[in-house]
C-alpha positions, -999 to +999 in steps of 0.1 A: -251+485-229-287+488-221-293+467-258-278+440-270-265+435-306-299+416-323-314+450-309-296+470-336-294+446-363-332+449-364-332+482-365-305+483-389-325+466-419-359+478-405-343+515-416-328+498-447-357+483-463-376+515-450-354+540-467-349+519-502-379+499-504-407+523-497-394+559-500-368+558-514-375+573-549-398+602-532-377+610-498-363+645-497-318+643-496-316+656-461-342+630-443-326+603-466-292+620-456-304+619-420-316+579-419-285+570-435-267+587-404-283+571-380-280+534-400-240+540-401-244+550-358-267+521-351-241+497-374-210+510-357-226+500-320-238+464-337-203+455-347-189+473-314-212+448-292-198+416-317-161+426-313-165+432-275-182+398-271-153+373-257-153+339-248-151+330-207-111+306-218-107+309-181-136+288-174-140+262-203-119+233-193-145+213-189-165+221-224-131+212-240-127+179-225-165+173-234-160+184-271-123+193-279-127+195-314-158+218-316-139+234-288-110+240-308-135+256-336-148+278-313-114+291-302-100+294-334-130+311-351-123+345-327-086+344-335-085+376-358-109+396-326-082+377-303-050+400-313-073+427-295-080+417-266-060+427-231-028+406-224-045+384-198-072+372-219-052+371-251-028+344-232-060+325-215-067+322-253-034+310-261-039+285-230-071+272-245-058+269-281-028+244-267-049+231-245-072+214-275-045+211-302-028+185-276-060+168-275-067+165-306-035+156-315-024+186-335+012+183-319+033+210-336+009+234-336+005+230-301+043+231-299+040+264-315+014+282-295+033+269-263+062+284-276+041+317-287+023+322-249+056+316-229+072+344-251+045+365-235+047+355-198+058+381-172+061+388-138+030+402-135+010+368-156-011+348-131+005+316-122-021+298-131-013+304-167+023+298-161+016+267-142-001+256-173+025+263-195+051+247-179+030+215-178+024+219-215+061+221-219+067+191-199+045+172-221+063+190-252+094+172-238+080+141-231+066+142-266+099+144-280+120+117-261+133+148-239+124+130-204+153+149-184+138+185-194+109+170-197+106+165-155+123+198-150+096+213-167+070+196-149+083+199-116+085+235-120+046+233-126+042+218-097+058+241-079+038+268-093+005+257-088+015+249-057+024+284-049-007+296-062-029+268-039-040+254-074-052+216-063-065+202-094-034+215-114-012+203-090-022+167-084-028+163-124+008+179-129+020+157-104+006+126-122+020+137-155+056+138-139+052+104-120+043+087-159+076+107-173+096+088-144+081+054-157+094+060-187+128+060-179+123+029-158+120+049-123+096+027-113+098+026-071+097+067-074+068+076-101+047+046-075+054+067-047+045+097-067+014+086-075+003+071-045+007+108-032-012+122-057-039+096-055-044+107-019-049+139-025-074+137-057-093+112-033-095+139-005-107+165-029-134+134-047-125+151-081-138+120-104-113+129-135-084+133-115-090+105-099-097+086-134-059+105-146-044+089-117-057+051-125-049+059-160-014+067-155-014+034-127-024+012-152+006+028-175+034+019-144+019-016-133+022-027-173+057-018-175+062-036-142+045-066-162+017-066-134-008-076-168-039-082-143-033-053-121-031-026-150-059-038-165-079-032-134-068+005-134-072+012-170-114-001-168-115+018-136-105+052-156-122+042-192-156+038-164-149+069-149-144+088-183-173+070-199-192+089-172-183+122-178-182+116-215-146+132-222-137+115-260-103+123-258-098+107-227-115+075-234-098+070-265-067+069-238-080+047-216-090+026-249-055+024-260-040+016-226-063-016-225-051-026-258-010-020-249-016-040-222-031-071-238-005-065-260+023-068-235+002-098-218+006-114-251-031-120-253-030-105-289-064-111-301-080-089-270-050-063-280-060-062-317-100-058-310-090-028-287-068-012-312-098-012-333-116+003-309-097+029-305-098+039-340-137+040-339-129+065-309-107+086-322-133+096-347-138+129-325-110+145-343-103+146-383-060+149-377-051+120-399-020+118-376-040+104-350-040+073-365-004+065-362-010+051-324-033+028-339-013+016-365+013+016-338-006-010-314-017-030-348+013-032-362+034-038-330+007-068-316+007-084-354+045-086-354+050-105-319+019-126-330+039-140-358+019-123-385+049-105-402+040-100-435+006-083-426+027-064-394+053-049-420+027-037-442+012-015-415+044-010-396+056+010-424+024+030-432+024+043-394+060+053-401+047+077-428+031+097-401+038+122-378+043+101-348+063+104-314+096+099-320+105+070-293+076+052-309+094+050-345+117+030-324+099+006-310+082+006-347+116-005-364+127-028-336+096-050-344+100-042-381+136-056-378+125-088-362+098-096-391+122-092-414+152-113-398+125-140-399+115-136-434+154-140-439+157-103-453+187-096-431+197-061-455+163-045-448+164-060-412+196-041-408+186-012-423+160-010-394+182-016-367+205+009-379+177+040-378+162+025-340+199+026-327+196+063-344+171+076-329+178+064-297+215+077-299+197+113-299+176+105-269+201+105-242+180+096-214+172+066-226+206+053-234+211+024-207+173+017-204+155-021-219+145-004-248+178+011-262+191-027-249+170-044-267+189-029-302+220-049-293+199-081-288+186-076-318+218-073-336+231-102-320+197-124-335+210-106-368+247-119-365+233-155-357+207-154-386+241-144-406+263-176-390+283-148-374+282-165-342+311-154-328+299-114-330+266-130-325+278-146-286+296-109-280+266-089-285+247-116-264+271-109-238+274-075-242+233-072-236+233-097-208+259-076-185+244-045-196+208-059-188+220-073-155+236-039-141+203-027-151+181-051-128+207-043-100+202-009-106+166-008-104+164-035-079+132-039-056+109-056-045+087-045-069+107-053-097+115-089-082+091-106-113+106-086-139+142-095-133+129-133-126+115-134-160+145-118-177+169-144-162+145-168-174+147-154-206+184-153-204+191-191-203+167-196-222+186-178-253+220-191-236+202-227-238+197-215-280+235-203-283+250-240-272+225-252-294+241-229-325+274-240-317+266-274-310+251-275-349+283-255-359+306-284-343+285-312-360+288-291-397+330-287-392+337-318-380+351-331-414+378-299-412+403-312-379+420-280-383+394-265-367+383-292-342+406-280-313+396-243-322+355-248-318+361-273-290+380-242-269+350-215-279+327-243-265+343-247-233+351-208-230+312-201-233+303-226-215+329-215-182+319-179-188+283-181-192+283-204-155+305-179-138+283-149-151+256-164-137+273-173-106+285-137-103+253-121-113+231-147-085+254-138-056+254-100-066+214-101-071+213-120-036+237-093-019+215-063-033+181-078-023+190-086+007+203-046+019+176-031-006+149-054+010+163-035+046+165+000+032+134+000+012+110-010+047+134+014+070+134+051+083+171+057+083+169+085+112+148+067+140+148+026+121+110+026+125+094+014+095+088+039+064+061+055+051+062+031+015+060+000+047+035+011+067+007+021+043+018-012+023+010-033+049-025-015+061-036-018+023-024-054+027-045-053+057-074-039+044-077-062+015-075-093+033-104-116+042-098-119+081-130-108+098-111-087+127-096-066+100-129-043+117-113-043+146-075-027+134-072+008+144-045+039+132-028+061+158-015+098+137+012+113+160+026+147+149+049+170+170+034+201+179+056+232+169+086+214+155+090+240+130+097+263+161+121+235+178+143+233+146+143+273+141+154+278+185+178+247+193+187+242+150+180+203+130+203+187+151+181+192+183+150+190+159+165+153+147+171+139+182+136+154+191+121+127+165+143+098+179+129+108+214+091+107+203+103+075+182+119+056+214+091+064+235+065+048+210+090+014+212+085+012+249+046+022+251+036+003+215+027-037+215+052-063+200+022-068+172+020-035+164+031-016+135+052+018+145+066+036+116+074+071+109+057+085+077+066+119+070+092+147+088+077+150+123+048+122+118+045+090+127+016+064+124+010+032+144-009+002+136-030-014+163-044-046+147-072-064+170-077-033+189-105-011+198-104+023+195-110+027+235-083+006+241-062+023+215-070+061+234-054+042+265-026+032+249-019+068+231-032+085+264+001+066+278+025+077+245+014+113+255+021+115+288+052+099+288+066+118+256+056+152+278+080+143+305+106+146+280+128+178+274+141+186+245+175+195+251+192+183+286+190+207+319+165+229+301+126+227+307+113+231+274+089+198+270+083+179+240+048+175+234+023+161+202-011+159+192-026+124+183-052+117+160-070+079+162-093+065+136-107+030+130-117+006+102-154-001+100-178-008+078-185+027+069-148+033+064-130+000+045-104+022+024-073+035+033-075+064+021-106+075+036-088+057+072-057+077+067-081+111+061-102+102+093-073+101+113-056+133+092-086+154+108-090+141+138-052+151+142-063+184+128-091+188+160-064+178+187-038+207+171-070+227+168-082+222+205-047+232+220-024+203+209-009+178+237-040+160+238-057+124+218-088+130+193-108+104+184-126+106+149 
């Protein structure tokens, strides 16, 4: 329109106050007949140029993570002009209106306009939208204890926005499915995940992904009770969301800081953080918010000691509409105030509805928080003098726990199953102390002298053999997880999880000639084309070729390790980068006089990137891209040929 709408609201009530405030009373019926026309014609274009003014949803992330409350105003304040507009912009709407009910906590109705868009995906809606959606879902799931649907869901987002060459969406996706693998104790896999996706946010130097990432970092290291290293990563993403001033975010980071303390035991610093989180989460008026902060209060009071106080909140955040794992985590604690306030009904009473919910949360059968119920009912039993159920359950929780450790068994688990064994003779040391008292109060009755004496000696022979049993199996598992977790199974050169472990290792050490350590990127040039002509088996022994030829042309000292399917990477600590062109000149030209198959003339050949620490470049990352694109340059320049970055 060559106006716009103010135009003809002007003109409007210029006409108006013309027609009835000046002549009306004289004005011959047609002319008044006639200005009243063209008032109705200039109203109907006003209220045409209103209705056909939309919102830009496709392109307001960034306003709602500034203000997602005023955001959320703004959306829903155009919902009635909404059920007009075209399909594609009526589900960007949709997108927008989830996208700040999540963060401002308005869960179900989020839940319900989820629901609502999917209904209204085809094959023709972009995949950005449907990218979106299934990461909404995902966190649906998650929401709801549903972590096995809950990854499906995600991983199909990242398949999506993959698809559609969506980077952002794709590395945030991925860090939202790496933090639902924490959660059911997947700890080696969601690192590995998230190292990946760290990468790739660094490459693209997005500062909130990159503050998502250390976010959901912080989240893994504190359930791998690394206290001082999840700290680090939660101030790194409360900084970096302090700087782009995202509320809802910082409030996240906030409460991460305080769980942490929490689960360092430094309870003081966990209780000033809760309370700063609910100063921050002043952005959005949902009451329900609250519940995470009456959540961390109530949880850091009752392992403080402070039960009375801890009950008293525990039970108002049960009165609101929290997540449904976190009720039982919330009567857990509850039951533990109460067994030590000796009300052993109520304390029941509690157990009873956290074995509940997690009975209706199958993926977390199995896991240290379902566990942790039948430890608690075996404290119950012995608060009762019930010590003989009390010993069972003990046991019971002990084996179960055990097969867990071995289960999850890594190196990076090695201080949680440490303390846990600690923790187990220390309660074993407290059961021979129960039944040492029970001996000493039933001593007067000799009917029952021979009958303790044998329950004594039974616990005492079974706990020693369990733990026998238990150290030799744990000892057996390390040792061939310790080998499998550093080793490529197809060529035995050190893995990808070895290689960059040691560089960062490396990198962060204080030895002045880490300057002088320089990276070797090998990649096989067409292998794509080698597996589709000669098949995987060919492809395969291609890899063990390139992999034998780097044994005989790499030093004892350095570090050889394939790191993806046709890559490898070489460590050359102490080395120049001149001297390191030598040495991959040499790796090229004897992995050219190969042949891929036998009798045939086809020649293997790959392009090598080579990049260098120096001051200018101290960070892994930044290493690993040098090399990445100088790699790129040798492919670029004709492959079968050394690039130096």
């Amino acid at each position: 329109m060559i106006f716009d709408r103010s135009f003809y609201i002007f003109v409007v009530v210029y006409l108006l106050v013309y027609i009835y405030s000046f002549h009306g009373p004289f004005m011959n019926q047609a002319l008044q007949a006639i200005y009243v026309s063209i008032v109705i014609i200039l109203l109907s274009f006003s209220v045409a140029s209103i209705a056909n003014e939309t919102i830009d949803f496709e392109n307001m992330e960034h306003e709602i993570y500034l203000k997602p409350w005023q955001s959320y105003q703004k959306i829903i304040a155009v919902e009635s002009a909404a059920q007009s507009y075209n399909e594609l912009t009526y589900l960007w709407w949709l997108v927008r209106k989830a996208q700040t009910e999540n963060l401002i906590y308005f869960y179900d109705d989020f839940s319900h306009t989820v629901t609502l868009a999917s209904g209204l995906v085809s094959s023709k809606t972009p995949l950005e939208i449907t990218a979106r959606l299934s990461l909404y879902q995902g966190l649906i799931d998650r929401r709801n204890g549903h972590y096995k649907s809950s990854s499906v869901a995600l991983s199909k987002g990242l398949m999506q926005a993959k698809e559609a060459k969506l980077s952002r969406l794709y590395i945030y996706t991925k860090q939202e499915l790496a933090y639902t693998k924490t959660l059911t104790e997947l700890f080696d896999t969601s690192l590995v995940d998230i190292q990946e996706a760290y990468v790739e946010a660094f490459a693209l130097k997005d500062q909130f992904l990159i503050a998502s990432i250390n976010e959901t970092y912080g989240a893994i290291y504190g359930y791998l009770n690394d206290y001082k290293k999840s700290i680090e990563y939660y101030h790194r993403a409360y900084d970096a969301y302090q700087n782009l001033q995202y509320p809802a975010h910082i409030a996240e980071a906030i409460y991460g800081l305080a769980s942490t303390y929490r689960y360092w035991e430094k309870y003081d610093l966990a209780i000033e953080y809760f309370e700063k989180y609910q100063q921050q989460i002043n952005y959005t008026p949902n009451a329900n918010i609250n519940f995470f902060a009456e959540y961390g209060l109530g949880m850091t009071l009752a392992e403080k000691g402070d039960c009375l106080e801890a009950i008293t909140i525990i039970n108002r955040a049960l009165k609101l509409k929290g997540v449904i794992d976190y009720n039982a985590e919330l009567y857990k604690r509850k039951a533990s105030c109460l067994i030590e306030l000796g009300q052993l009904d109520a304390a029941e009473e509690a157990i009873f509805e956290a074995a509940s919910i997690f009975a209706n949360i199958p993926e977390l059968i199995g896991t240290t928080w379902q566990l942790e119920v039948i430890k608690l009912s075996s404290v119950l039993a012995y608060a009762r003098k019930q010590y003989d159920i009390g010993y069972n359950m003990l046991n019971k929780y002990h084996i179960e726990h055990t097969d867990l450790l071995i289960k999850n068994s890594s190196d990076r688990l090695l201080k949680v199953r440490a303390r846990m064994e600690v923790e187990r003779h220390k309660i074993a040391q407290n059961l021979a102390e129960k039944r040492s008292q029970v001996q000493l109060l039933e001593l007067e009755k000799q009917q029952n002298d021979n009958v303790i004496q044998i329950y004594f000696n039974i616990f005492i022979i079974t706990a020693i053999f369990i733990v026998i049993v238990v150290m030799v199996a744990q000892y057996k598992t390390n040792k061939k997880m310790h080998l499998l977790s550093i080793k490529d199974s197809l060529t035995g050169l050190f893995n990808r999880r070895y290689i960059f472990e040691y560089l960062e290792e490396a990198i962060q050490g204080r030895d002045p000639d880490k300057f002088s350590t320089t990276v070797v990127l090998i990649d096989i040039d067409d292998f794509k084309v080698i597996n589709d002509t000669y098949g995987h088996p060919v492809g395969d022994d291609v890899i063990r070729k390139v992999a034998q030829v780097g044994r005989d042309v790499f030093r004892q000292g350095d570090i050889f390790g394939r790191i993806g399917g046709e890559e490898f990477l070489c460590i050359l600590p102490r080395t120049t980068v001149l001297e390191a062109t030598k040495i991959a000149e040499r790796f090229l030209a004897l992995v050219s006089s190969s042949t891929m198959v036998e009798g045939q003339q086809d020649k293997i050949t790959v392009s090598i990137g080579i990049a260098a620490l120096s001051s200018q470049c101290q960070d892994i990352n930044q290493l690993y891209i040098n090399a990445d694109q100088a790699l790129y340059q040798a492919k670029h320049s004709g492959k079968n040929q050394v690039h130096v970055f």
